[in-house]
DODRENTOR-995297 format. One line per 2 residues: number of its first residue (from 1); their letters; for each residue x, y, z of C-alpha. Coordinates in nm, 4 decimals, always signed. Layout:
// residues N
NUM> A> X,Y,Z; ... $
END
This chain:
// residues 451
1> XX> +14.0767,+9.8730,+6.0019; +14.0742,+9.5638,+5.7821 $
3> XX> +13.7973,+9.4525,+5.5665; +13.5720,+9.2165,+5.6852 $
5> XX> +13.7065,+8.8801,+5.5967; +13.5219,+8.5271,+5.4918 $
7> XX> +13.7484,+8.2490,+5.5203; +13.6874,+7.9027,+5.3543 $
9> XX> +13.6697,+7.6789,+5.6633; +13.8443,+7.3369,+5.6388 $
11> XX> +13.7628,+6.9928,+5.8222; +14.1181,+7.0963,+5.9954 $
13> XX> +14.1717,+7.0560,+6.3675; +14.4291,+7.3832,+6.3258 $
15> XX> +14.4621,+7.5727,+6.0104; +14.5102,+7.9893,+5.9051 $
17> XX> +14.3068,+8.2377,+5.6853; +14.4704,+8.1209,+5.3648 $
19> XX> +14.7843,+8.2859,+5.5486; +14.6192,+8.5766,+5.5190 $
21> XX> +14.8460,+8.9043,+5.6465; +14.7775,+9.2194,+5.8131 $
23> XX> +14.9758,+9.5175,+5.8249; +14.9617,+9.6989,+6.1459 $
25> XX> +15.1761,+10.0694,+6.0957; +15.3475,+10.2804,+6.4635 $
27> XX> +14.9781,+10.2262,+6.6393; +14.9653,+10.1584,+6.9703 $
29> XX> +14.6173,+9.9671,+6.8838; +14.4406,+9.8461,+6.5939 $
31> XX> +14.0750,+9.7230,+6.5934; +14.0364,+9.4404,+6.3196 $
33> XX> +13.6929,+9.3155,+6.2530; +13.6346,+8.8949,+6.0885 $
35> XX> +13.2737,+8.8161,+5.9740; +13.2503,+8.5079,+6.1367 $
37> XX> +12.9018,+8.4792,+6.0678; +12.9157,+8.1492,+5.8024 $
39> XX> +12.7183,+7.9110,+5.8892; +13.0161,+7.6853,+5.8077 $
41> XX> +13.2436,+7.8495,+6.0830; +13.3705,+7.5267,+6.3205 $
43> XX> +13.0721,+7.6133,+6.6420; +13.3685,+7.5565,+6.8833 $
45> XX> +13.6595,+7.7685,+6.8371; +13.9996,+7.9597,+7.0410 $
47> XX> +14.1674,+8.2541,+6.8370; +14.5062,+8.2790,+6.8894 $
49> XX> +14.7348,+8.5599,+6.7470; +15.1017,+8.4894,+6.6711 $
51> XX> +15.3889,+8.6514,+6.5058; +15.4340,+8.4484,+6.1807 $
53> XX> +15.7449,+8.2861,+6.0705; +15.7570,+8.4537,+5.7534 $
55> XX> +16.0418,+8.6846,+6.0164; +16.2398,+8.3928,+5.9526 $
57> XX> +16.2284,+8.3640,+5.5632; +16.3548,+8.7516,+5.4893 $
59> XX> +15.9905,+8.8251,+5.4622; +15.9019,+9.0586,+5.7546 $
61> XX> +16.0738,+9.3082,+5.9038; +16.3125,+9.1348,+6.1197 $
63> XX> +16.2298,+9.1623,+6.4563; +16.4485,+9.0692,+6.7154 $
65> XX> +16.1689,+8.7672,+6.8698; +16.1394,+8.3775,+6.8626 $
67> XX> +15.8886,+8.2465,+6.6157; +15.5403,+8.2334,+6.7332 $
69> XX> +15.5767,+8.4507,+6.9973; +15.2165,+8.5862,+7.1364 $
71> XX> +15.1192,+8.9371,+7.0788; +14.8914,+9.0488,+7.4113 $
73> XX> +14.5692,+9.1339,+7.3329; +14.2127,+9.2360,+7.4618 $
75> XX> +13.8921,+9.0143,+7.3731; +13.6299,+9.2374,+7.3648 $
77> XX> +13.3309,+9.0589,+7.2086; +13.5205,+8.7226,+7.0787 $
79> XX> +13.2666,+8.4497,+7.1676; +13.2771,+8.0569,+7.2169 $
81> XX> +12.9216,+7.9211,+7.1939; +12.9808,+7.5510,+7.2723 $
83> XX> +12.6747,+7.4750,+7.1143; +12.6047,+7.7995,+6.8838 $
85> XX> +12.6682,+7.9667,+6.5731; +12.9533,+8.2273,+6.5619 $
87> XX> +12.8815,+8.5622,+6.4332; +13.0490,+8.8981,+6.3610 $
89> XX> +13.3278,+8.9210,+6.6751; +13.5965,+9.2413,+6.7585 $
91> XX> +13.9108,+9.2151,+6.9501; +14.1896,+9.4953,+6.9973 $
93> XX> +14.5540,+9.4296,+6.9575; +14.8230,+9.5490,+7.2053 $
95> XX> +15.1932,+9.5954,+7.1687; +15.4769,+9.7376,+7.2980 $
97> XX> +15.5232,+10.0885,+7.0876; +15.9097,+10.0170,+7.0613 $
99> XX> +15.8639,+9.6934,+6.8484; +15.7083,+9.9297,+6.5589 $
101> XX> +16.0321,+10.1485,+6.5145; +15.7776,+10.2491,+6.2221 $
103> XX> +15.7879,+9.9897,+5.9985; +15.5304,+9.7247,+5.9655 $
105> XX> +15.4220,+9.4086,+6.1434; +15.3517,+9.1184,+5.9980 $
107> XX> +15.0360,+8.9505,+6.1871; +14.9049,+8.5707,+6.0793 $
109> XX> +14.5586,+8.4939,+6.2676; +14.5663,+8.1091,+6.3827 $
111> XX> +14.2133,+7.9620,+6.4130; +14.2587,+7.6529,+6.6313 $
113> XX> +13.9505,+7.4627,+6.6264; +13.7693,+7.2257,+6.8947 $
115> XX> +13.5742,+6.9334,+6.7638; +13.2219,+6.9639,+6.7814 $
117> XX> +13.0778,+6.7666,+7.0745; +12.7065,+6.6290,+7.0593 $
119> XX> +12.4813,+6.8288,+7.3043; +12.2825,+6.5405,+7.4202 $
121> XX> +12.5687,+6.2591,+7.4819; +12.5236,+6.0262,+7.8050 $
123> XX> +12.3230,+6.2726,+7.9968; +11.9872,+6.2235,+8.0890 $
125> XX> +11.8502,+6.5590,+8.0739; +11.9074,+6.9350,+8.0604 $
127> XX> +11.6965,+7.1186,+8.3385; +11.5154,+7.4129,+8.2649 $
129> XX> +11.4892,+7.5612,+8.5961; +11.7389,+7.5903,+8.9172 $
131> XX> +11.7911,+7.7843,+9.1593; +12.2043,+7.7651,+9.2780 $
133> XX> +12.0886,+7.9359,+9.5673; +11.7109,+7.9635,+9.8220 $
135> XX> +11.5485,+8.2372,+10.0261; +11.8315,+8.3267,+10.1877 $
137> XX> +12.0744,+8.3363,+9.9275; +12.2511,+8.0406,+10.0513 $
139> XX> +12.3342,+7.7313,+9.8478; +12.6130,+7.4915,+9.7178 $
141> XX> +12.9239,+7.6494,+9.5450; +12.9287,+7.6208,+9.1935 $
143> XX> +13.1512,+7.3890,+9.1306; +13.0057,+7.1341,+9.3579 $
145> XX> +12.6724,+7.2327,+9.2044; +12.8700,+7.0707,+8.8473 $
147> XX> +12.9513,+6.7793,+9.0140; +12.6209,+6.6905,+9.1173 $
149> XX> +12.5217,+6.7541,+8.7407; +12.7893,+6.4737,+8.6395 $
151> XX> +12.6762,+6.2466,+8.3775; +12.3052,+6.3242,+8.4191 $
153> XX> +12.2295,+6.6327,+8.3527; +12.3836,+6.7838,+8.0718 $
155> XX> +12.2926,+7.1903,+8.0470; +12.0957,+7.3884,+8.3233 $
157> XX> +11.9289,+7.6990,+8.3119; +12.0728,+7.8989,+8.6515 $
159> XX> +11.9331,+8.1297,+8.8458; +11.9277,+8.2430,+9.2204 $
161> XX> +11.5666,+8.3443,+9.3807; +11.4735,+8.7218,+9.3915 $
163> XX> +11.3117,+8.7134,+9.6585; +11.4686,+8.7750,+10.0611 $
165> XX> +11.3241,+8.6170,+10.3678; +11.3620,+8.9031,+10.5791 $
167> XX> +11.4763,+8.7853,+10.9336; +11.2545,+9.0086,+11.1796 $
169> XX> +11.3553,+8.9598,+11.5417; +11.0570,+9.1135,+11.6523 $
171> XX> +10.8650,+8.8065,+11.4578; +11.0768,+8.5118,+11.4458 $
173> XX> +11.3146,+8.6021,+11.8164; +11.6568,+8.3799,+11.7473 $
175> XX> +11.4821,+8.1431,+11.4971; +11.6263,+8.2760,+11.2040 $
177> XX> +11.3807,+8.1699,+10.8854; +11.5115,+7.9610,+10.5642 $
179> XX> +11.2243,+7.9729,+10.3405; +10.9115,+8.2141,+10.2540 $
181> XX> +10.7195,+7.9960,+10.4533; +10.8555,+7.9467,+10.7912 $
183> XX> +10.7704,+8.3159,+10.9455; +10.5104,+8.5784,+10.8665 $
185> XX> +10.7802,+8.8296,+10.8184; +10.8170,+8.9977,+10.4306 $
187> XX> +10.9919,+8.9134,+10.1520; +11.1974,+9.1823,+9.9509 $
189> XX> +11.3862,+9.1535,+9.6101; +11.7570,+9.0616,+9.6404 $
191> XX> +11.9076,+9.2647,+9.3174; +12.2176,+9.1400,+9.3955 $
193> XX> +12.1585,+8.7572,+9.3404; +12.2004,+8.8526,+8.9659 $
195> XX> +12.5607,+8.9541,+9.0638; +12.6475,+8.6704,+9.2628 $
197> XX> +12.5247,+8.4105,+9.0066; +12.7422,+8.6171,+8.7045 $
199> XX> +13.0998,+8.5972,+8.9441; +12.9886,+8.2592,+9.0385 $
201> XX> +12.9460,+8.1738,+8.6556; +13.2498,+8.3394,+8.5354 $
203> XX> +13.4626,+8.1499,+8.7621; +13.4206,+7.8141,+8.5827 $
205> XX> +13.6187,+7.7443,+8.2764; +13.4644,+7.7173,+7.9136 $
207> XX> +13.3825,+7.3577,+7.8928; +13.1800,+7.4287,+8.2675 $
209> XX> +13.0090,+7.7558,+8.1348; +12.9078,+7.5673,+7.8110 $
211> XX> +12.7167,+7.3559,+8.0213; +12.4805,+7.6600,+8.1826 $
213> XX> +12.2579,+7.9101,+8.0758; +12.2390,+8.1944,+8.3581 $
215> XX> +11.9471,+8.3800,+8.4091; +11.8166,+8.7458,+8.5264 $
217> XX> +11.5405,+8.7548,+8.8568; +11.6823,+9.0459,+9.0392 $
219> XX> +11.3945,+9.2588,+8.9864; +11.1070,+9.3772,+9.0949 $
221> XX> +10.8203,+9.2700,+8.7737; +10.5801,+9.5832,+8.9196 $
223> XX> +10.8419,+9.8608,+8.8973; +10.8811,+10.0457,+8.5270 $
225> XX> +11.2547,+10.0144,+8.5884; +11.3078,+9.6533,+8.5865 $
227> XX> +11.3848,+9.6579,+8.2329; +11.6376,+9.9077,+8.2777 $
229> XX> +11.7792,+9.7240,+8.5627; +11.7962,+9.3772,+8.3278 $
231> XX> +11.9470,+9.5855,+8.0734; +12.2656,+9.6846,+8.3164 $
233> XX> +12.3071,+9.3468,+8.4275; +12.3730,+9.2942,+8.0928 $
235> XX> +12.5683,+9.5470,+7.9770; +12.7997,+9.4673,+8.3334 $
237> XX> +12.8248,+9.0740,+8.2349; +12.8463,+9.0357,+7.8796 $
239> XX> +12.8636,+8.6731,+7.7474; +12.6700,+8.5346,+8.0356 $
241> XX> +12.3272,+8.5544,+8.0769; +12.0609,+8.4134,+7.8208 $
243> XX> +11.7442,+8.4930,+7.9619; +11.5320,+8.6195,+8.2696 $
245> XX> +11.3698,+8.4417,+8.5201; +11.2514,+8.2319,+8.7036 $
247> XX> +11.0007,+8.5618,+8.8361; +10.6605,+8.5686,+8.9878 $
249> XX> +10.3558,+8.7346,+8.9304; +10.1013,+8.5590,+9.0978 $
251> XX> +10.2193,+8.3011,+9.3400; +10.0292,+8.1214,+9.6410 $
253> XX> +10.1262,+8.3072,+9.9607; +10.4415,+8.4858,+9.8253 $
255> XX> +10.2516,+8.7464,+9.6368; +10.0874,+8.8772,+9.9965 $
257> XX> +10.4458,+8.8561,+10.1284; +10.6084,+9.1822,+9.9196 $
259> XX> +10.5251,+9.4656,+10.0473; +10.4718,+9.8053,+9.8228 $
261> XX> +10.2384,+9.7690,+9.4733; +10.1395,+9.3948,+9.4429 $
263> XX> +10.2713,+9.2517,+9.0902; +10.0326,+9.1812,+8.8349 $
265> XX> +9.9956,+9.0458,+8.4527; +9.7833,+9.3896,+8.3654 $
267> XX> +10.1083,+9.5924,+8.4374; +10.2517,+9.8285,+8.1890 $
269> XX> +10.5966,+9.7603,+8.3360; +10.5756,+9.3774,+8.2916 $
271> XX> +10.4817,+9.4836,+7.8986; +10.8202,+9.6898,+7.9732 $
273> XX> +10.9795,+9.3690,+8.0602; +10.8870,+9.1554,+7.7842 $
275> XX> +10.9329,+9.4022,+7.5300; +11.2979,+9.4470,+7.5798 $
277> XX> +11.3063,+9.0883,+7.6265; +11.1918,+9.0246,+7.3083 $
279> XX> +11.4535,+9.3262,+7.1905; +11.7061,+9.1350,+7.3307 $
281> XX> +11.6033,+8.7766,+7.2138; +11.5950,+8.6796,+7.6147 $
283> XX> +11.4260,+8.3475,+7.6843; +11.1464,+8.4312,+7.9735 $
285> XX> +11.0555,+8.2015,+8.2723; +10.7503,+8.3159,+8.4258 $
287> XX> +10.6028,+8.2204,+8.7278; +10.2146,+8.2962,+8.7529 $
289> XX> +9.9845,+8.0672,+8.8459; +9.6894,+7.9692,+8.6746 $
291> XX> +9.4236,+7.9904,+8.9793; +9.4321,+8.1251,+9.3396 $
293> XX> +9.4853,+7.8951,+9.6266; +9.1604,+7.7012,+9.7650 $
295> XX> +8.9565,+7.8038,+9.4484; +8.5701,+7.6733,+9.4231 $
297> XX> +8.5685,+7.3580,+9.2635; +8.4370,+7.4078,+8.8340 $
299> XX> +8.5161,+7.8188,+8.8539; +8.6861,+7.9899,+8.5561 $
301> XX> +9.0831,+7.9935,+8.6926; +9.1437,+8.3356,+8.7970 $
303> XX> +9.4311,+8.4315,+8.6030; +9.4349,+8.2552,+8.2711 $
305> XX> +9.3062,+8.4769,+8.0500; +9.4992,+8.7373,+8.1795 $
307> XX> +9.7970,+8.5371,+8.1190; +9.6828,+8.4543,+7.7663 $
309> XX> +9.6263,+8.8142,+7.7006; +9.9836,+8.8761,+7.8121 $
311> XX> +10.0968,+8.5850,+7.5668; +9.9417,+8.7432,+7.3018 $
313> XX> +10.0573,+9.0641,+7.3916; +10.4477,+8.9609,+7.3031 $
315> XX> +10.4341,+8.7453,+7.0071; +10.8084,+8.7442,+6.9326 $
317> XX> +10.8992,+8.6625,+7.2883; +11.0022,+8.3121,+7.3619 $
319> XX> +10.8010,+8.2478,+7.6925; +10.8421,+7.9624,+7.9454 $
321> XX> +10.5757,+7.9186,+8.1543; +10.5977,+7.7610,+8.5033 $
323> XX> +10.5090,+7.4266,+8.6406; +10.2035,+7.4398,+8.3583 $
325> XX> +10.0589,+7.7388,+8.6291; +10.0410,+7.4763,+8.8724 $
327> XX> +10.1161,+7.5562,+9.2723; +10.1203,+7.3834,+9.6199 $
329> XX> +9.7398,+7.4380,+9.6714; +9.6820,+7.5236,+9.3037 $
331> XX> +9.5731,+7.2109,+9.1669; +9.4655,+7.1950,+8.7928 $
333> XX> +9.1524,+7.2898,+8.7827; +8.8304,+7.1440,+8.5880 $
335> XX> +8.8940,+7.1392,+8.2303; +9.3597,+7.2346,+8.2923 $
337> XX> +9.4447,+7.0010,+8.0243; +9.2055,+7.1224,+7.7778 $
339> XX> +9.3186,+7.4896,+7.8635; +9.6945,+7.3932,+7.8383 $
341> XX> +9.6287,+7.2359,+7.4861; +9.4230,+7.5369,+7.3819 $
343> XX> +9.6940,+7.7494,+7.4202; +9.9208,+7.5003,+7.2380 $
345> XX> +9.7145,+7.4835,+6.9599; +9.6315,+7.8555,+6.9165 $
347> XX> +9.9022,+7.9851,+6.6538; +9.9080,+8.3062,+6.8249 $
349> XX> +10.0594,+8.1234,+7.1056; +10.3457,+7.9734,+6.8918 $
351> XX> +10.5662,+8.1238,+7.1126; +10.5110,+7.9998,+7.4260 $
353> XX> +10.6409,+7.6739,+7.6336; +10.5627,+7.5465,+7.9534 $
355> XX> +10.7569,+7.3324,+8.1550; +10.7119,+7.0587,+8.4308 $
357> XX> +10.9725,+7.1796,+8.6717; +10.9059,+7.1356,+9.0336 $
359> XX> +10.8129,+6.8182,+9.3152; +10.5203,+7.0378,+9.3845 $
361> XX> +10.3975,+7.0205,+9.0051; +10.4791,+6.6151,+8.9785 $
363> XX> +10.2839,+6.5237,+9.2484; +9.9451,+6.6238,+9.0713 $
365> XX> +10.0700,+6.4767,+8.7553; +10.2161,+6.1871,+8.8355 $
367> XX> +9.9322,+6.1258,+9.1024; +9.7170,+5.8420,+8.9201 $
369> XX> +9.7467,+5.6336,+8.5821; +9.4882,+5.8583,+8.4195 $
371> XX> +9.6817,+6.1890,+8.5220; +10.0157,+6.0545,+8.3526 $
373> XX> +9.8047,+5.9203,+8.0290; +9.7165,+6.2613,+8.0100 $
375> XX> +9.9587,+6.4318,+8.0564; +10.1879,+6.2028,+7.7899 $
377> XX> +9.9067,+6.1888,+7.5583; +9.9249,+6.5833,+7.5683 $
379> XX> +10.2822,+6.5740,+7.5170; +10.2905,+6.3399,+7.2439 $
381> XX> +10.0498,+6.5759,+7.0179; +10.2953,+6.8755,+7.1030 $
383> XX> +10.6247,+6.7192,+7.1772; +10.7857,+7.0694,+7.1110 $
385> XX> +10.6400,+7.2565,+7.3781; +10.7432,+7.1229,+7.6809 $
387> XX> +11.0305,+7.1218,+7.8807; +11.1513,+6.9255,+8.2058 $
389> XX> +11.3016,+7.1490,+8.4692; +11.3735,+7.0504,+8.8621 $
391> XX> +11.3268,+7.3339,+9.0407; +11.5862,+7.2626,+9.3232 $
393> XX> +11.6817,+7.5071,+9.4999; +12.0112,+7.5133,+9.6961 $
395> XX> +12.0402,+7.1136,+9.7088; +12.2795,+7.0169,+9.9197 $
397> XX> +12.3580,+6.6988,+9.7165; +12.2620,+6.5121,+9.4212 $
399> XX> +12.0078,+6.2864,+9.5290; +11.8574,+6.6120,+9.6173 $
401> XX> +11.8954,+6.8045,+9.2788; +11.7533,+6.4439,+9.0798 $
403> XX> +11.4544,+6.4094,+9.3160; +11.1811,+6.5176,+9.0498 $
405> XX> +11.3904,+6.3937,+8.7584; +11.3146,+6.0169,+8.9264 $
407> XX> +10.9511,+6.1455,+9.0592; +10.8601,+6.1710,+8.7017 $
409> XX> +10.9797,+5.7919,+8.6469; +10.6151,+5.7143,+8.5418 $
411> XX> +10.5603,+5.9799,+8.2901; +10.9329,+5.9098,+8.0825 $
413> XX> +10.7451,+5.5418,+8.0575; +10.4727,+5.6289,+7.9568 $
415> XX> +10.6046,+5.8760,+7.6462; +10.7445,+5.7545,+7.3157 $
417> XX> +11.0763,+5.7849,+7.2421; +11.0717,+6.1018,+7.0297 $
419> XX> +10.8682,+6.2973,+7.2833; +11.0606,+6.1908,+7.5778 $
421> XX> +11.4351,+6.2974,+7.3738; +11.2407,+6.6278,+7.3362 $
423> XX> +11.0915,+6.7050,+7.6688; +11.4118,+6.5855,+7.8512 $
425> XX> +11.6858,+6.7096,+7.6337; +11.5825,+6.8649,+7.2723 $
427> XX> +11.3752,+7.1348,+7.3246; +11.5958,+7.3148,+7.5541 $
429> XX> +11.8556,+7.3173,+7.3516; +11.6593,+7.5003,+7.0264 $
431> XX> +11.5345,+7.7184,+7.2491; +11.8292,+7.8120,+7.4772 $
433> XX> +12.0723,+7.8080,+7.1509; +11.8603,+7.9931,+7.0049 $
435> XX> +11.8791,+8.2784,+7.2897; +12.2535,+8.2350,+7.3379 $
437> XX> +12.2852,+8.3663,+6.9541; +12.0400,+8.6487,+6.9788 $
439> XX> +12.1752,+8.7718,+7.3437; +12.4813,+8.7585,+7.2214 $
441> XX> +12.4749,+8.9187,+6.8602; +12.2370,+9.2012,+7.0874 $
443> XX> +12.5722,+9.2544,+7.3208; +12.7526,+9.2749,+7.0371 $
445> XX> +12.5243,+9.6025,+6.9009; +12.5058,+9.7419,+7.2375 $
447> XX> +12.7061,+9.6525,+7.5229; +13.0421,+9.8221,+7.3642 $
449> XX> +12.8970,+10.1365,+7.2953; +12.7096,+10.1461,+7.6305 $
451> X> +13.0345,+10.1060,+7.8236 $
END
């Protein structure tokens, strides 16, 4: 195996390893290792193996090929961040055992490098939070889903929904039920929606996968083996997913839905969950809201210290928290904005983010001139905390998918420049780079070995 290698990178759109050579002996397969971990490595970069044309200067031994021909070979943990750093890589060489004849072969690694594209560009927004498909695992393909993204929004965190409407014919007759809240009949968790999304993902091309960030859900958040489960997924897709979620905890008529243990923030195996999340450097997108539906007017919300308790359970896990624990009859309750910012401004909460993803979110914020100066002015003293999400699910076009994006007209006026960049564009791409880098470098360790 060669030495790890550290190659002085050049402003070069092509350009080799300081023709650099490797001799390969009668192996049928060689495993050669680069440390591509310098921070000066190009972020957007193809590999391409070639035989050199030192065979045509008396150099090598002669083999009877044209110049440049391709060797085959097997990626095995070679990855293209768009938008990240590259770090230590493998790949296995193949070739035909009667091209050795025992003598050696000459190798010269070509780096062709991509220029680096800005992130932000034209688009409008990257959105935190989508489902691809609803409650019956139905929804647009993908690549129709992309073309509704167009020019406006730029990356998308993408996930199905966990949970199944279960279609009871003893309930709901022929009336077969969309969403969780057009029959009485249970929800279950749909494991395989973690499957779907992966094929659907690895389907597009590079440029289209730079432009996502697919996330985990199939699990159940009260079982002790949903870590393990998260943990397969990856090990099964490597180089796609950067984070789990969106899941629920506590949620306004879904909870009563599931049948079996009810889920619940005081769990060990949610602790189970956001300890190997943290392991993993997975970005988490929790659903739980802060209150239970129809609460007395002034009472202590139900659930937020438990939540904060959780938060400070997991200090090193970068946490996403739902529509600011907001719900369809949770409202915010007395005093929400001075609870929000407390947990901003607590350092033992450095880690966590909330985001203002869903129509059913906007409408109490966006619902008077003193709600939006809030809700900026809150913003504005921690522009580095939020994040913009939709939370479509399934839209069937893209007036559909931008319906909050425009809702939320009267907050993007009412924030300064700085804060709005951040909110709509800048702060998902520190944190979901960030992820992509520590998922990856994680697969890297593990995934290999596992398989």
């Amino acid at each position: 195996m060669a030495s790890p290698y550290r190659p002085r990178w050049t402003s070069s759109s092509t350009f080799r390893l300081e023709d650099r050579v490797v001799f390969i002996n009668s192996v049928v397969s060689h495993n050669l290792v680069l440390d591509l971990s310098d921070p000066s490595f190009p972020s957007a970069c193809r590999l391409f193996l070639r035989f050199s044309d030192l065979f045509d200067r008396g150099r090598g031994p002669g083999l009877p090929l044209p110049r440049d021909s391709c060797i085959e070979f097997r990626m095995q943990e070679l990855r293209n961040d768009m938008y990240g750093a590259c770090y230590l890589k493998r790949f296995s060489l193949q070739y035909p055992r009667r091209l050795l004849c025992g003598t050696p072969l000459v190798i010269v690694l070509i780096l062709t490098v991509a220029p680096a594209r800005s992130q932000s560009g034209n688009y409008e927004f990257n959105d935190s939070h989508f489902h691809l498909t609803n409650n019956i695992q139905e929804g647009p393909k993908i690549r129709d889903f992309m073309k509704m993204m167009e020019t406006k929004a730029g990356r998308v965190a993408l996930f199905g929904v966990p949970l199944q409407q279960e279609w009871s014919y003893r309930v709901d007759g022929d009336r077969a039920p969309t969403y969780y809240l057009h029959s009485d009949a249970p929800l279950y968790y749909y494991s395989f929606t973690d499957a779907w999304i992966a094929m659907a993902y690895k389907s597009l091309t590079r440029e289209q996968q730079a432009r996502l960030d697919p996330m985990i859900t199939g699990f159940n958040p009260a079982d002790m083996y949903a870590a393990d489960h998260i943990r397969r997924v990856l090990q099964t897709f490597p180089g796609v997913f950067t984070g789990i979620g969106e899941f629920t905890i506590h949620k306004e008529f879904v909870s009563a839905k599931i049948p079996g243990e009810v889920a619940s923030l005081q769990n060990p195996a949610l602790d189970r969950i956001l300890d190997f999340a943290g392991e993993v450097g997975l970005v988490v997108l929790l659903h739980n809201d802060i209150d239970i539906p129809f609460a007395k007017s002034g009472a202590q919300p139900a659930y937020l210290d438990e939540i904060k308790a959780l938060f400070r359970r997991h200090p090193n896990v970068t946490i996403i928290w739902a529509h600011m624990g907001l719900g369809r009859v949770v409202p915010p309750p007395k005093g929400h904005f001075e609870q929000i910012e407390a947990i901003l401004r607590d350092p033992d909460f450095h880690h966590v983010h909330v985001d203002i993803s869903w129509d059913e979110a906007a409408k109490y914020i966006v619902a008077s001139p003193e709600t939006i100066k809030m809700t900026a002015a809150l913003m504005q003293r921690y522009p580095d905390r939020f994040l913009f999400g939709t939370d479509a699910a399934a839209p069937t076009d893209q007036s559909s998918y931008l319906k909050v994006f425009y809702q939320y007209e009267p907050l993007w006026k009412a924030l300064d420049a700085e804060t709005l960049h951040k909110v709509r564009l800048q702060n998902y791409e520190r944190i979901f780079d960030g992820a992509r880098r520590k998922v990856r470098s994680w697969e890297s360790a593990h995934v290999a070995t596992a398989q």
